[in-house]
C-alpha positions as CSV (number, residue, x, y, z in Angstrom):
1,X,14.2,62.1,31.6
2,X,15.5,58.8,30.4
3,X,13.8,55.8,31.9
4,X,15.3,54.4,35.1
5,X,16.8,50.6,35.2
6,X,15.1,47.9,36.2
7,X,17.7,46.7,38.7
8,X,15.7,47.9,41.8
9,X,14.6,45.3,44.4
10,X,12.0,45.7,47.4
11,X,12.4,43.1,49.4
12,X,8.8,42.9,51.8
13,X,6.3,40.7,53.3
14,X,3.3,39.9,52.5
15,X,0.3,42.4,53.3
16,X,2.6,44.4,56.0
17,X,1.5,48.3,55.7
18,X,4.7,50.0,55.3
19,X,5.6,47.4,52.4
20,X,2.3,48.3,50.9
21,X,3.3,52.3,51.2
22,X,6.8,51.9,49.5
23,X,4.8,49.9,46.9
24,X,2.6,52.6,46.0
25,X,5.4,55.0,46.4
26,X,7.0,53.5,43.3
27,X,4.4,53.0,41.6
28,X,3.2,56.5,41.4
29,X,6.9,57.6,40.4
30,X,6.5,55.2,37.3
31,X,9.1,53.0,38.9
32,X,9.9,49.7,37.3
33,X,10.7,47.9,40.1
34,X,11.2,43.6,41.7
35,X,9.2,42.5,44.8
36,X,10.8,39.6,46.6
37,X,8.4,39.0,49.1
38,X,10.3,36.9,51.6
39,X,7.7,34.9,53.4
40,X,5.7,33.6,50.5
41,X,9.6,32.3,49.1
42,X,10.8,28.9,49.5
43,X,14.2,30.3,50.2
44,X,13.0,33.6,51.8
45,X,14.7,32.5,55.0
46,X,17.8,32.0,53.2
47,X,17.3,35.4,51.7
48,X,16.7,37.3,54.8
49,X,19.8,35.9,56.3
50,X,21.9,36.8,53.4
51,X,20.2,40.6,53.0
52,X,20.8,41.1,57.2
53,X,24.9,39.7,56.2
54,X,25.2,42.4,53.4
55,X,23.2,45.1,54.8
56,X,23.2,44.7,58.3
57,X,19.3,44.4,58.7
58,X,16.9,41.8,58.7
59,X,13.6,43.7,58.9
60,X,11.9,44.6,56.0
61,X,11.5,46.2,53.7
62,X,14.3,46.7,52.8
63,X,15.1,49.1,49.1
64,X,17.7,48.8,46.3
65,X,18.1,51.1,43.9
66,X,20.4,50.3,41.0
67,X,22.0,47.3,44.0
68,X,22.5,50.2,46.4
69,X,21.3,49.6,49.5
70,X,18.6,52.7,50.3
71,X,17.2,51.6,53.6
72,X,13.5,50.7,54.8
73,X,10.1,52.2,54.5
74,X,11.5,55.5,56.3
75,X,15.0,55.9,54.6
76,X,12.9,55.5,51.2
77,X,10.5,58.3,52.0
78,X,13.1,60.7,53.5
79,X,15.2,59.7,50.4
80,X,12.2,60.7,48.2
81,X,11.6,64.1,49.6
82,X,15.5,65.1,49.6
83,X,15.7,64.1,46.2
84,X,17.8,61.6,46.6
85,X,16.2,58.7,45.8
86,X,15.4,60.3,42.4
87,X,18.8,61.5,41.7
88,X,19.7,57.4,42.7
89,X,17.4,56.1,39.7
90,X,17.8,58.3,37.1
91,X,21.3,59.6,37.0
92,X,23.5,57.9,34.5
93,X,25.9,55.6,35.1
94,X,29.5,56.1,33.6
95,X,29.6,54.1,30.5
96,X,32.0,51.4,30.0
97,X,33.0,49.4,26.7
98,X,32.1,46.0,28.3
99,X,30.4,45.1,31.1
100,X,33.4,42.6,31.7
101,X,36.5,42.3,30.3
102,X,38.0,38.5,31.0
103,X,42.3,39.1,30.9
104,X,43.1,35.1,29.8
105,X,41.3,32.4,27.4
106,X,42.2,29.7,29.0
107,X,39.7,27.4,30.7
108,X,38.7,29.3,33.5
109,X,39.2,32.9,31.5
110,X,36.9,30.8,28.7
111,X,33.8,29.8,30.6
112,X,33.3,32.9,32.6
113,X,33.4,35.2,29.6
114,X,30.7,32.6,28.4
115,X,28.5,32.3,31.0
116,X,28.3,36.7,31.4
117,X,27.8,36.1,27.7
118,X,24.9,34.0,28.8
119,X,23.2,36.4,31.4
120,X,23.2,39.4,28.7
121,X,26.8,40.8,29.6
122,X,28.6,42.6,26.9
123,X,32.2,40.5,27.4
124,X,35.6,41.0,26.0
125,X,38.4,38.0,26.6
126,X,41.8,39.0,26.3
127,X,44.9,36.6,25.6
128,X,48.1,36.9,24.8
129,X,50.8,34.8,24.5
130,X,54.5,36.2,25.5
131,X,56.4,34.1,23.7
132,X,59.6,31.4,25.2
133,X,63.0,32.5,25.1
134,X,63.2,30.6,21.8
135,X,60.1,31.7,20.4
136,X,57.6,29.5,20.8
137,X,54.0,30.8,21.2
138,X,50.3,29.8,20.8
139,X,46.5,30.1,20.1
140,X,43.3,30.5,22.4
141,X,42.6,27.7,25.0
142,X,45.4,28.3,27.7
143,X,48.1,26.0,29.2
144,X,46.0,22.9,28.7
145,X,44.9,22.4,25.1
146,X,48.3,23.9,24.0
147,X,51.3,23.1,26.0
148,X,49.8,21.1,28.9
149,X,47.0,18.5,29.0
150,X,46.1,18.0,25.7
151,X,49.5,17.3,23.7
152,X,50.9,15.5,26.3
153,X,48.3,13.0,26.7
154,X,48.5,12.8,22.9
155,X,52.1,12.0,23.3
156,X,52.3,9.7,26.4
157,X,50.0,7.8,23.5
158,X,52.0,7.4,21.4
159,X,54.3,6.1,23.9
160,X,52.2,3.9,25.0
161,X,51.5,2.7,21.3
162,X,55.4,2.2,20.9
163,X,55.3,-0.2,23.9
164,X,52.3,-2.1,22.9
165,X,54.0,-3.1,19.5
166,X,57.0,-4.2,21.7
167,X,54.8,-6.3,23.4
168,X,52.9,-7.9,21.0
169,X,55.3,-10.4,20.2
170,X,54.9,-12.3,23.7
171,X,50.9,-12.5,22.1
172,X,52.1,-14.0,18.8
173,X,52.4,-10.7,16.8
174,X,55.6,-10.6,14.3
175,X,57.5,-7.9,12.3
176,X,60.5,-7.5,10.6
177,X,61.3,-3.8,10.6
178,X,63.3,-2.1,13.4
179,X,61.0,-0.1,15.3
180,X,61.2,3.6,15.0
181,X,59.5,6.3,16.1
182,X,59.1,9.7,14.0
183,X,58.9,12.8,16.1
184,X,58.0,14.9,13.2
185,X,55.2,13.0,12.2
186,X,53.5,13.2,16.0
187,X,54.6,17.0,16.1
188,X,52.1,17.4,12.8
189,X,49.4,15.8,14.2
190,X,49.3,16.8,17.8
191,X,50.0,20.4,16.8
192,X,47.3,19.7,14.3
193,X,44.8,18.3,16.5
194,X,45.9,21.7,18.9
195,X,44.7,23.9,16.3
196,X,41.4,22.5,15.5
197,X,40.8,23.1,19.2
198,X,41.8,27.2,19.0
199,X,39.6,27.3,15.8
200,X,37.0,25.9,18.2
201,X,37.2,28.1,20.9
202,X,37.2,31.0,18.5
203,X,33.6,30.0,17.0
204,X,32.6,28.8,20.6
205,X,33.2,32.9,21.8
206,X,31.8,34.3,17.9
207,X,28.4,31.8,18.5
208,X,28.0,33.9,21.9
209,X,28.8,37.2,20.9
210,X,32.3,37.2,23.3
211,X,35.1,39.6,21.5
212,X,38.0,37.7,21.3
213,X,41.2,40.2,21.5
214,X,44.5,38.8,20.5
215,X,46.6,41.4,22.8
216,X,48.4,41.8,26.1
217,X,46.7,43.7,28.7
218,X,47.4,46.0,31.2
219,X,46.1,48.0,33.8
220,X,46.3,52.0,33.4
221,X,43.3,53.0,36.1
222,X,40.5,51.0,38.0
223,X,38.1,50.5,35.1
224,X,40.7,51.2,32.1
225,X,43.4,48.8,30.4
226,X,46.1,49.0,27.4
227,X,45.9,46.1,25.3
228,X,48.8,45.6,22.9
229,X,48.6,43.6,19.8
230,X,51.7,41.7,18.6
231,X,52.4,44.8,16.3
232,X,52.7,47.0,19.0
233,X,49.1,48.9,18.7
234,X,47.9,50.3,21.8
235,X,44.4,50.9,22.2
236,X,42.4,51.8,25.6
237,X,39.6,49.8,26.6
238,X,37.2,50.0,29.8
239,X,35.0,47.6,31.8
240,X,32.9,47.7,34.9
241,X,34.5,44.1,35.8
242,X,37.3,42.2,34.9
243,X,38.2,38.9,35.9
244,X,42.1,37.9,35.7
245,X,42.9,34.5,34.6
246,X,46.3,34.6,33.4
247,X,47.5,31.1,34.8
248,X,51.3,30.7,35.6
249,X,54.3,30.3,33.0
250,X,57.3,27.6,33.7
251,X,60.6,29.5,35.4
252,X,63.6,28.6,34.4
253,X,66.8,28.0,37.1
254,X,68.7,31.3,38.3
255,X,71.7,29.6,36.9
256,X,73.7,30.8,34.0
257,X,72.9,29.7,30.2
258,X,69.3,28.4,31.6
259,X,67.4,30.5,29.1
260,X,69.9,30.7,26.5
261,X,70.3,26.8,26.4
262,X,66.9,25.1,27.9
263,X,63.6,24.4,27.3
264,X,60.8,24.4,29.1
265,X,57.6,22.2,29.0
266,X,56.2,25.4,27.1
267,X,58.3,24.6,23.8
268,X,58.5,20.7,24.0
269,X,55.5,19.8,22.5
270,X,56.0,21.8,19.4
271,X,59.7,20.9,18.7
272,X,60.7,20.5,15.2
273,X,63.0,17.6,15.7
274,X,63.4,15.3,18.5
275,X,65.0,17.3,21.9
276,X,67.0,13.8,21.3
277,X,69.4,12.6,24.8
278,X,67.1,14.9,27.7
279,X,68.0,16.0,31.0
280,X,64.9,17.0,32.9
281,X,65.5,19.5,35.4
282,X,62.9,19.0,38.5
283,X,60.5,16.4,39.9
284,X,57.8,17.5,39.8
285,X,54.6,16.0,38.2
286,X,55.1,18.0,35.0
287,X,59.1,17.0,34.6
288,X,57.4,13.5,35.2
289,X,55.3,13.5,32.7
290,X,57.7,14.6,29.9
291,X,60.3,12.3,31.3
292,X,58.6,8.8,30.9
293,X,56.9,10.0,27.2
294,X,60.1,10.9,25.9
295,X,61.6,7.2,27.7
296,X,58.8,6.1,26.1
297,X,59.4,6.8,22.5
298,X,62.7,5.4,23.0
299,X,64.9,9.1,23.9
300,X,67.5,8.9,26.4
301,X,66.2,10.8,30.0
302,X,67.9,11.6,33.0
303,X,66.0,13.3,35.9
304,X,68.1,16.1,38.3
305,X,65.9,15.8,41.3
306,X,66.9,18.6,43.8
307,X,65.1,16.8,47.3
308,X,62.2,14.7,46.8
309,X,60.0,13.4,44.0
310,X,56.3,15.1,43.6
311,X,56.6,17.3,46.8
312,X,53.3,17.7,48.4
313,X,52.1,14.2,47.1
314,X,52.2,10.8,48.9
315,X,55.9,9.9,49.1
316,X,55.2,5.9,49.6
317,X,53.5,6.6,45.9
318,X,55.9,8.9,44.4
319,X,59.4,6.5,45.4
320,X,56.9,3.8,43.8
321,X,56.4,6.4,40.7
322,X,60.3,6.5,40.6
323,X,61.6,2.9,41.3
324,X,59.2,2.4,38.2
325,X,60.9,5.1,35.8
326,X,63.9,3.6,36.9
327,X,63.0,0.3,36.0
328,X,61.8,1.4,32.2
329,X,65.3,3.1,31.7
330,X,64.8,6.5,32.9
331,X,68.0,7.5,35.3
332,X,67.8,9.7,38.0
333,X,70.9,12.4,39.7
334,X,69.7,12.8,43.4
335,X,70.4,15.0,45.2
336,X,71.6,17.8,43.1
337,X,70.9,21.6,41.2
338,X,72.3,22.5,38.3
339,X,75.0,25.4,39.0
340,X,75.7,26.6,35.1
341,X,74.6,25.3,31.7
342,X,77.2,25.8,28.6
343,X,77.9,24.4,25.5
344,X,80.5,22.4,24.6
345,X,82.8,22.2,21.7
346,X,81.1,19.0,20.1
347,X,77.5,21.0,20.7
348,X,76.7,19.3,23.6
349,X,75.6,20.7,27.1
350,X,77.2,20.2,30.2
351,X,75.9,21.2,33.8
């Protein structure tokens, strides 16, 4: 008989004779077992109130086999002479791959899978990246290191940098060049600086014994998933818990030539060349954000705002936040949605 868990709790008081019965009970049986004894516990009032919540009684003891709720002094012995408190400690548990399987690596997805890591938990993470309509994909870290946070605070530097040199002047700086910015240049770098960070993460999960798999997920049965890898592999995995922390994806317009002719905020920041003369389709903090960096390192934006600026914001703040975009060259088309996108004869776009 293989020996039992040690995830059995008897939660007591101090001295009381039927604690002191279930006590010897399990230790005769060889049972390796946790006494909480409630009123010698700083928190045992706490305690009590949370074991009455889950179990529906606040007497004690109170017996968990395996975090199965078994009952109190009584339930125990009946349990024991049926059997089934035996059959409750020893039987085996179906097995399982990973204790949890995380389905997303970004910053959420990342410090769970660490923190079971932490407590002894075999953990998995799984992240994939489907890519954009025109191809783009990325490492570990999520929206944020990658297409979100991260490179667009590196950006909105740079135009902030740009603006700074405009300004020296009025503080007795001089130069002699026209002032130009190089989007390829900041593409290298920021996408550089991106990939120390996956490289990070990766060592981060390694260092705590996560699994890191590189594949799409999906659910088959309750404790069972098929991960694909980008070459199509399918291979079954199983956990007792998974957590989901896929995040959300930019949607394009329901308009015609949307996909075929846009970009999203998901493909911006790793651009070859400059997206060069932008219309930015929305208003929302996101589209704001990519509207005054690009304004800012001197590209030519217009804003289509269907109704308001930053809906569910202030809106004294965001007509503040607008009349200043305005004021630094950025145009905005309000009221209005775009109907079709198509491409002209000289290359352009028109909506």
């Amino acid at each position: 008989m293989s020996k039992p868990e040690t995830r059995n709790y008897l939660y007591c008081g101090v001295g009381l004779p039927i604690s002191v019965k279930v006590k010897a009970l399990f230790s005769s049986l060889g049972i390796q077992f946790t006494v909480l004894e409630l009123d010698t516990l700083e928190n045992g009032p706490e305690m009590q109130k949370a074991m009455a919540a889950k179990v529906g009684r606040s007497t004690v003891p109170q017996v968990f086999i395996r975090g199965q709720h078994v009952g109190g002094c009584d339930d125990t012995f009946t349990a024991h002479c049926n059997g089934k408190l035996q059959e409750m400690l020893f039987s085996k548990e179906e097995k399982y791959d990973y204790d949890l399987i995380v389905i997303g690596g970004g910053s959420g997805g990342l410090a769970a899978s660490k923190e079971a890591a932490k407590l002894g938990r075999k953990v998995a993470v799984m992240d994939f990246v489907t890519p954009t309509p025109i191809g783009t994909t990325w490492g570990l870290g999520g929206t944020c290191v990658n297409v979100g946070c991260i490179p667009k605070k590196l950006m909105h530097q740079a135009a902030i940098l740009g603006q700074s040199i405009k300004d020296a002047k009025s503080f007795g700086w001089s130069y002699e060049d026209k002032l130009e910015h190089n989007w390829a240049v900041m593409r290298e770098n920021v996408q550089s600086h991106i990939g120390s960070l996956n490289w990070n993460y990766k060592v981060q999960l390694r260092s705590q014994q996560v699994k890191y798999i590189n594949s799409y997920a999906q659910f088959v049965e309750g404790h069972k998933i098929k991960a694909v890898d980008k070459k199509g592999k399918e291979t079954l995995m199983s956990a007792k818990h998974f957590i989901i922390a896929t995040g959300e994806r930019p949607r394009y317009p329901d308009v015609e030539g949307a996909k075929e002719y846009g970009i999203t905020s998901d493909d911006v920041f790793s651009l070859e060349k400059s997206p060069g003369k932008t219309l930015v389709v929305g208003a929302s903090y996101v589209a704001l954000e990519c509207a005054g960096f690009l304004n800012g390192i001197g590209l030519d934006v217009t804003v289509m705002v269907r109704s308001i600026l930053l809906r569910g914001f202030d809106q004294d703040m965001a007509e503040k936040i607008g009349s200043y975009m305005q004021s630094e060259g950025i145009k905005f088309i309000r009221p209005c949605v775009p109907k079709k996108v198509e491409k002209l004869i000289q290359m352009s776009l028109i909506n």
